[in-house]
Biotite code that builds the C-alpha atoms (Angstrom):
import biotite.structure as struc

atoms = struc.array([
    struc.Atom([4.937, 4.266, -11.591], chain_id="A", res_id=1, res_name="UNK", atom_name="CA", element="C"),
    struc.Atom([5.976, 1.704, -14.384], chain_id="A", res_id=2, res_name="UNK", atom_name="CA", element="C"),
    struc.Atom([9.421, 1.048, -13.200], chain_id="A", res_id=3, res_name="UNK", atom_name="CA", element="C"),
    struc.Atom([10.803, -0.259, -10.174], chain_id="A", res_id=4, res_name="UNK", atom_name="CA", element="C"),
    struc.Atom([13.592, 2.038, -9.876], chain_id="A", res_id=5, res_name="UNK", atom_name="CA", element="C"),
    struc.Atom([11.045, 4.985, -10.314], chain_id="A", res_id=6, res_name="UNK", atom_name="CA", element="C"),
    struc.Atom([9.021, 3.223, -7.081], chain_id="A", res_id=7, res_name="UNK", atom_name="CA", element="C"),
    struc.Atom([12.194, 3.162, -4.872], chain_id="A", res_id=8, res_name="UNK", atom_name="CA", element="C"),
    struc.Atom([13.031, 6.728, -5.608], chain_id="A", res_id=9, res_name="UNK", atom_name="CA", element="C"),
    struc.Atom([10.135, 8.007, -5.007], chain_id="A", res_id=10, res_name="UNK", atom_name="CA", element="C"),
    struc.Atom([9.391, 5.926, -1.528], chain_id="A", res_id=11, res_name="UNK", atom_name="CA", element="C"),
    struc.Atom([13.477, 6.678, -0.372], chain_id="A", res_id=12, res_name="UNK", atom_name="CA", element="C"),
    struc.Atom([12.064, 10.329, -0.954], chain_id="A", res_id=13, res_name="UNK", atom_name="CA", element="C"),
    struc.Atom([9.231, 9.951, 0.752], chain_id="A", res_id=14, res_name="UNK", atom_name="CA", element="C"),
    struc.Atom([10.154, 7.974, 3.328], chain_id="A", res_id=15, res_name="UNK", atom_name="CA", element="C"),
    struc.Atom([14.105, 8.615, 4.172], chain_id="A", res_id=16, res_name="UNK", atom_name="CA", element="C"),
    struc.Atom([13.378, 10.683, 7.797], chain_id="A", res_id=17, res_name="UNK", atom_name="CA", element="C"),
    struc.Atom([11.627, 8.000, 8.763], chain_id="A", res_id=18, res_name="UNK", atom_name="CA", element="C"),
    struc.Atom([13.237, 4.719, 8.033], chain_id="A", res_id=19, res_name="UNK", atom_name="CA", element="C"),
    struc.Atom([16.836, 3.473, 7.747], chain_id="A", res_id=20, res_name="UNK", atom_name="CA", element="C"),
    struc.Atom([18.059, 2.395, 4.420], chain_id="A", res_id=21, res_name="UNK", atom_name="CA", element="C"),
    struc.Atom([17.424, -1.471, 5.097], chain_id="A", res_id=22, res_name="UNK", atom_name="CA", element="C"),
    struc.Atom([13.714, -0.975, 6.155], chain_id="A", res_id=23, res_name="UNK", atom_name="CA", element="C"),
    struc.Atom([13.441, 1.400, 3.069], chain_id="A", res_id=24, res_name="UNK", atom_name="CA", element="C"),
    struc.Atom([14.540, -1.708, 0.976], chain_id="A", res_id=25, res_name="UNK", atom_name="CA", element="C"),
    struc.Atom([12.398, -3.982, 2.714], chain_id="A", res_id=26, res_name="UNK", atom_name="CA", element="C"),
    struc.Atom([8.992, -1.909, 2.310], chain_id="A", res_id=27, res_name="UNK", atom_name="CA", element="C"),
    struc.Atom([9.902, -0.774, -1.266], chain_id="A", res_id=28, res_name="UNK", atom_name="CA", element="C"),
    struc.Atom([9.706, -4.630, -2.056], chain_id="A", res_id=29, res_name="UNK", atom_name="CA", element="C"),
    struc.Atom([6.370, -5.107, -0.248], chain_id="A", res_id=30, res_name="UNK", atom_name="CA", element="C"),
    struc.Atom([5.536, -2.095, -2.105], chain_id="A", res_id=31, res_name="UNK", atom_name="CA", element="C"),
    struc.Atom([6.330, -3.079, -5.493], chain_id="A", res_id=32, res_name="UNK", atom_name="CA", element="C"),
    struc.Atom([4.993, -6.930, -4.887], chain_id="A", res_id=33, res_name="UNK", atom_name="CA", element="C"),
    struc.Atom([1.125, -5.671, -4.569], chain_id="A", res_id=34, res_name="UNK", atom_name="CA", element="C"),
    struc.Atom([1.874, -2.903, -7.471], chain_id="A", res_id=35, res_name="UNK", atom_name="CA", element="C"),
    struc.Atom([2.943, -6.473, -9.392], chain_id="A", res_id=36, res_name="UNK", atom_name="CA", element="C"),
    struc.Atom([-0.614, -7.577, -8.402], chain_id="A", res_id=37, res_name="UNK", atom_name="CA", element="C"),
    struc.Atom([-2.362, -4.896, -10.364], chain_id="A", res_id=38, res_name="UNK", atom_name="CA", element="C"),
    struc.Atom([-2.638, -2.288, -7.432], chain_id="A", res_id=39, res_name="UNK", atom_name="CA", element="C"),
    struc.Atom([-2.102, 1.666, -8.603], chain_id="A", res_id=40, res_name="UNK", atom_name="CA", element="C"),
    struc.Atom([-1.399, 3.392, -4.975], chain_id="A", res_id=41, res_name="UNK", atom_name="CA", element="C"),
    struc.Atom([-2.821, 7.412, -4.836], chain_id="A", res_id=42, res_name="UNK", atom_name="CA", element="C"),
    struc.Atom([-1.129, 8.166, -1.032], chain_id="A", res_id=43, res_name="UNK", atom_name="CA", element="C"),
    struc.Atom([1.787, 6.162, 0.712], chain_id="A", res_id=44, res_name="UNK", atom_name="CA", element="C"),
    struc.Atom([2.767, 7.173, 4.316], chain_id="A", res_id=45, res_name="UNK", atom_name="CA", element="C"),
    struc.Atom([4.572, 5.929, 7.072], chain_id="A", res_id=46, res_name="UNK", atom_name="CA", element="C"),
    struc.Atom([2.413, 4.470, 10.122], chain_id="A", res_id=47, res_name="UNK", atom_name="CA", element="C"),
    struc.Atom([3.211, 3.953, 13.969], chain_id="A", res_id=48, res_name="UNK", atom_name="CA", element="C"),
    struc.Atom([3.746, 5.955, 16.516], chain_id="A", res_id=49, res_name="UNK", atom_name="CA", element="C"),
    struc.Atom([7.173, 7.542, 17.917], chain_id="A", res_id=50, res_name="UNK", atom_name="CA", element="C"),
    struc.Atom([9.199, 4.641, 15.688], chain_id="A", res_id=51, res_name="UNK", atom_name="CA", element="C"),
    struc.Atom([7.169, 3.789, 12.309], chain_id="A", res_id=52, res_name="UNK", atom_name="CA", element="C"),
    struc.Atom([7.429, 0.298, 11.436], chain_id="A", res_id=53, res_name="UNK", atom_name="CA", element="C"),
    struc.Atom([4.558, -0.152, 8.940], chain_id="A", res_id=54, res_name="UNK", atom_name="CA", element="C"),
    struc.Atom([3.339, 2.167, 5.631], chain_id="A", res_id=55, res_name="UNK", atom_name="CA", element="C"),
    struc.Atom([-0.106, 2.580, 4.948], chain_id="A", res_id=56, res_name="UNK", atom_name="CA", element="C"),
    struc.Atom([-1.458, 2.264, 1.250], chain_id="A", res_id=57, res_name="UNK", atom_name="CA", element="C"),
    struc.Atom([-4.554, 3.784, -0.280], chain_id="A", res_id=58, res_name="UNK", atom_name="CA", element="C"),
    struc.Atom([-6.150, 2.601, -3.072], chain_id="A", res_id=59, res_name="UNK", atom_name="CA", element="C"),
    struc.Atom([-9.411, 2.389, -5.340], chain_id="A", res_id=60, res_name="UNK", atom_name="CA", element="C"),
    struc.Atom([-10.692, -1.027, -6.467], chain_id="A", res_id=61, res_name="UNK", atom_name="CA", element="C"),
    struc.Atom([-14.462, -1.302, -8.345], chain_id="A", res_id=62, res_name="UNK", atom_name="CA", element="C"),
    struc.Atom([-17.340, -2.105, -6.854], chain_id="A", res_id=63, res_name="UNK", atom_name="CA", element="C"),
    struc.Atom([-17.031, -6.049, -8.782], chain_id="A", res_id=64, res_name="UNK", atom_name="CA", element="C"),
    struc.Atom([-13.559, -6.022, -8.194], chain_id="A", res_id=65, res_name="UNK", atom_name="CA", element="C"),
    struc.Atom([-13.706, -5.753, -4.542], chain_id="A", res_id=66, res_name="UNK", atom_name="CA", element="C"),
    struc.Atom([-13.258, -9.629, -3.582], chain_id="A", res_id=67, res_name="UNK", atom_name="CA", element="C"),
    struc.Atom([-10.385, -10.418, -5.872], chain_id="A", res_id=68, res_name="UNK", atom_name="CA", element="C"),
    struc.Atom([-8.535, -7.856, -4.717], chain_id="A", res_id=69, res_name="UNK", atom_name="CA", element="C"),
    struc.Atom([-9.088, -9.101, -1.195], chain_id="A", res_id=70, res_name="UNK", atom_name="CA", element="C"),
    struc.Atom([-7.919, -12.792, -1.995], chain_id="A", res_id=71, res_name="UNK", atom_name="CA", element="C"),
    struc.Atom([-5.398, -11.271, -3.900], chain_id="A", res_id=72, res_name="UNK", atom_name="CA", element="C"),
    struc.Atom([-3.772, -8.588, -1.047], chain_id="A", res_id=73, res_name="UNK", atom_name="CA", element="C"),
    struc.Atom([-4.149, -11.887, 1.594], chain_id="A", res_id=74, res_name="UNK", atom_name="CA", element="C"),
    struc.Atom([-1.309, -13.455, 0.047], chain_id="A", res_id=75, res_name="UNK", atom_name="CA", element="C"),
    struc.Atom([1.053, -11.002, 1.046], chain_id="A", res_id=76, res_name="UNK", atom_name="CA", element="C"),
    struc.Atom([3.545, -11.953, 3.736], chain_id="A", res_id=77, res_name="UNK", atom_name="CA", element="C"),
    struc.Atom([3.632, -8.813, 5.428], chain_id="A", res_id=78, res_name="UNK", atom_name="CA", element="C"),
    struc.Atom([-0.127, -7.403, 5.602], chain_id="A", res_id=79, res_name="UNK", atom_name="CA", element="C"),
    struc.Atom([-1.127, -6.414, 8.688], chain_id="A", res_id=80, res_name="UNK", atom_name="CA", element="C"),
    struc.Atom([-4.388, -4.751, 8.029], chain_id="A", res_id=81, res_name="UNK", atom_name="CA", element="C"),
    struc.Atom([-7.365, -4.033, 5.373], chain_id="A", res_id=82, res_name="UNK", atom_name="CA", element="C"),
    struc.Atom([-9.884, -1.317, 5.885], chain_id="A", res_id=83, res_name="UNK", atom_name="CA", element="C"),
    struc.Atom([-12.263, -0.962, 3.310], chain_id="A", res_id=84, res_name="UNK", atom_name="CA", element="C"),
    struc.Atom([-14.625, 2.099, 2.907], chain_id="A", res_id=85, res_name="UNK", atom_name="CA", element="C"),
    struc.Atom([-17.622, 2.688, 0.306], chain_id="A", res_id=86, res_name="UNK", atom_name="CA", element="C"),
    struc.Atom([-16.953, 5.531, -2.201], chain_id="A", res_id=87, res_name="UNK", atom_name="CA", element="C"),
    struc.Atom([-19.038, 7.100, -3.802], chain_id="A", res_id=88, res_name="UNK", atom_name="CA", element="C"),
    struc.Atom([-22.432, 10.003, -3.007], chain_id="A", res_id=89, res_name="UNK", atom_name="CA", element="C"),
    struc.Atom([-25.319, 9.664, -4.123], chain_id="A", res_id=90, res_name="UNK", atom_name="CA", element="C"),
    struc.Atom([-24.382, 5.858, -6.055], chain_id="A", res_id=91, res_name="UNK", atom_name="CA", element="C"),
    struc.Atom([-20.943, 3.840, -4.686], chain_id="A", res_id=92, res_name="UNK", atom_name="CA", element="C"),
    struc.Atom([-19.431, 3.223, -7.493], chain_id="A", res_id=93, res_name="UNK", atom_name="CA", element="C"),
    struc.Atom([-15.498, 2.122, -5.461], chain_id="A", res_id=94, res_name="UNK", atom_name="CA", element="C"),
    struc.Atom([-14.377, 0.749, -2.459], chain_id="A", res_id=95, res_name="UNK", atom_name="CA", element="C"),
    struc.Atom([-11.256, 3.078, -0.936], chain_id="A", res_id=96, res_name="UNK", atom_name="CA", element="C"),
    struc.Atom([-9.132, 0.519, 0.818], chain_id="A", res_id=97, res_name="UNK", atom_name="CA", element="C"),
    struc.Atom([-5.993, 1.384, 3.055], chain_id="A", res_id=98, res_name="UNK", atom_name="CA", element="C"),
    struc.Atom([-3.600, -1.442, 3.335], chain_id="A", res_id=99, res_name="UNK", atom_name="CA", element="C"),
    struc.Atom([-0.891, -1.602, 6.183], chain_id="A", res_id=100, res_name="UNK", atom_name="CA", element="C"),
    struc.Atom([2.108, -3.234, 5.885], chain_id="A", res_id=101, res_name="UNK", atom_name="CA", element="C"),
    struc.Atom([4.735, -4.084, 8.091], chain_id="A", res_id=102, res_name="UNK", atom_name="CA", element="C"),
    struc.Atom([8.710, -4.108, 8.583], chain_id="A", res_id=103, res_name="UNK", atom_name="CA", element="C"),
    struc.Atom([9.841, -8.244, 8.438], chain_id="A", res_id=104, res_name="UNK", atom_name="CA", element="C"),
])
């Protein structure tokens, strides 16, 4: 998605039985900052049990790419988790993270 307003309709979609408007706003921004950082998203989905109050983010980064995009994803205020998984049979050739972030 190139355009921000494209992002927050498609996350208020995604999203609205799960969230109230506010936290919508909040996670669109979070959302948008690491797209800002060079990060193309292939899955977004709400996380936490009963109430969600954090969206998980799946991604592909290369195989040389893999540390900047960890300095890079540090910096955000409202990460609360990185899991990184090698992709790739019979050679890796990505890493698949999911990134969780949280409600402020």
């Amino acid at each position: 998605m190139s355009k921000p307003t494209d992002l927050s309709t498609a996350l208020t979609a995604r999203l609205r039985y799960h969230y109230t408007k506010e936290q919508i706003a909040g996670l669109t921004d979070s959302v948008a900052e690491l797209h800002d950082m060079g990060f193309k998203f292939d899955d977004i989905f709400p996380d936490g049990i009963l109430n969600p109050d954090a969206l998980v983010l799946k991604t592909s980064v290369p195989m040389a790419g893999l540390e900047a995009a960890i300095m890079k994803i540090q910096k955000h205020p409202e990460l609360r988790r990185i899991e990184i998984f090698p992709y790739g049979i019979p050679v890796r050739d990505l890493w698949r993270m999911h990134v969780k972030v949280g409600l402020k």
